[in-house]
C-alpha positions as CSV (number, residue, x, y, z in Angstrom):
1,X,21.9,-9.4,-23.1
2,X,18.6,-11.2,-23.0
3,X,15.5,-9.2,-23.7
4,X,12.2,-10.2,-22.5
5,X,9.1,-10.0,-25.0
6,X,6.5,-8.0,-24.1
7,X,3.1,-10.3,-23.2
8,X,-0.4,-8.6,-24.4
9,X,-2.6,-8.1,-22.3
10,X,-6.4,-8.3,-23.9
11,X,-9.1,-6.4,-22.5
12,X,-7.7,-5.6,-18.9
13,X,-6.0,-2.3,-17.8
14,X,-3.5,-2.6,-14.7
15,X,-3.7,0.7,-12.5
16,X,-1.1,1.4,-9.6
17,X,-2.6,3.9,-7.0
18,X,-1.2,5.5,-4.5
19,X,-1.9,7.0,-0.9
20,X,-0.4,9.0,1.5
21,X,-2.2,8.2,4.8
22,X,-1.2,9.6,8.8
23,X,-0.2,6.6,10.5
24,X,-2.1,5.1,13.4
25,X,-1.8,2.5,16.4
26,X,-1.7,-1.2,15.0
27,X,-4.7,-2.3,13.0
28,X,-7.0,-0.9,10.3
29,X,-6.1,2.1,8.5
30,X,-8.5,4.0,5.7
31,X,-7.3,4.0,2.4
32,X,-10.3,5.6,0.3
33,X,-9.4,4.3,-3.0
34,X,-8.5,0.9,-2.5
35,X,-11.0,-2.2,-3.0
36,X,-10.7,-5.6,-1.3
37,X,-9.6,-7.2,-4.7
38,X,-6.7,-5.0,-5.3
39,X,-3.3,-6.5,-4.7
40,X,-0.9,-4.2,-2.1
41,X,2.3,-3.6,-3.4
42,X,4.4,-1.9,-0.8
43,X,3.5,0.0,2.5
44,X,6.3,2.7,3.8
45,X,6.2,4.6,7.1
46,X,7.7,7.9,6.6
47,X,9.1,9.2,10.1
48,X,7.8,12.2,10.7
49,X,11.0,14.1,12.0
50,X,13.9,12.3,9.9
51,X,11.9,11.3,7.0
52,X,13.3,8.1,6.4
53,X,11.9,5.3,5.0
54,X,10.3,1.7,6.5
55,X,9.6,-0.9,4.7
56,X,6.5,-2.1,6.8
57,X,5.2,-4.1,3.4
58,X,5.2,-8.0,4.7
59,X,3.1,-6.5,8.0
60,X,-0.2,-5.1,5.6
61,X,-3.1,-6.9,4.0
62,X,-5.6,-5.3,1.8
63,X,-8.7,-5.7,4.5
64,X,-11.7,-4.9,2.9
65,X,-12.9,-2.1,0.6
66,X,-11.2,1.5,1.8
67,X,-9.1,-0.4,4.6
68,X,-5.5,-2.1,4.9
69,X,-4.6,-4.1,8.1
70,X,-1.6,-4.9,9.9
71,X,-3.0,-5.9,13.7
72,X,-0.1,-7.2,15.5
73,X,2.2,-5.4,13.6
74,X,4.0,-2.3,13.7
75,X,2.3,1.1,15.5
76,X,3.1,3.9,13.1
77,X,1.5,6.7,14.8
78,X,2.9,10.1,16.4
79,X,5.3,12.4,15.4
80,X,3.8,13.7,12.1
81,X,4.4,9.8,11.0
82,X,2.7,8.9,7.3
83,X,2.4,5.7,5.0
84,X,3.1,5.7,1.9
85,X,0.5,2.9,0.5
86,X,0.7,1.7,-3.4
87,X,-1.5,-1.2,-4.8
88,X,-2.2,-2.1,-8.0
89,X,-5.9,-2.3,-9.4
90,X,-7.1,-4.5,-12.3
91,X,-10.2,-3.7,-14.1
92,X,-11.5,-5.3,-17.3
């Protein structure tokens, strides 16, 4: 089995942060914590009355400070619908 070394990192600290957000029509959607730098990692819808899981992640874009995007894309509103947003922040 091959291991992989582990790299140091100097004087940076990687974050991931996570939201739970209600879902909305297509578009912009408020994310308090994340900045227009950060990198999105994966975006999930939670359905509302089953509970499972979409993987909505290739539709979102980090917009601007406090918003994600995905005009065009997907509606996720109604029915007690969420999104599960994580991102990862890098400060140094």
């Amino acid at each position: 089995m091959k291991y992989l070394k582990p790299r140091n990192i100097v004087n940076s600290t990687t974050i991931v942060q996570k939201a739970i957000i209600a879902g909305g029509a297509a578009g912009n959607h408020n994310v308090a914590a994340i900045k227009a730098a950060d990198k999105l990692i994966c975006v999930w819808k939670q359905d509302g009355t089953s509970g499972l899981l979409t993987d909505l992640s290739a539709e979102f874009t980090v917009f601007s400070d406090g918003k994600i995007d995905n005009t065009g894309g997907t509606a996720t509103g109604g029915g007690g619908n969420k999104l599960i947003v994580e991102w990862q922040t890098s400060t140094v």
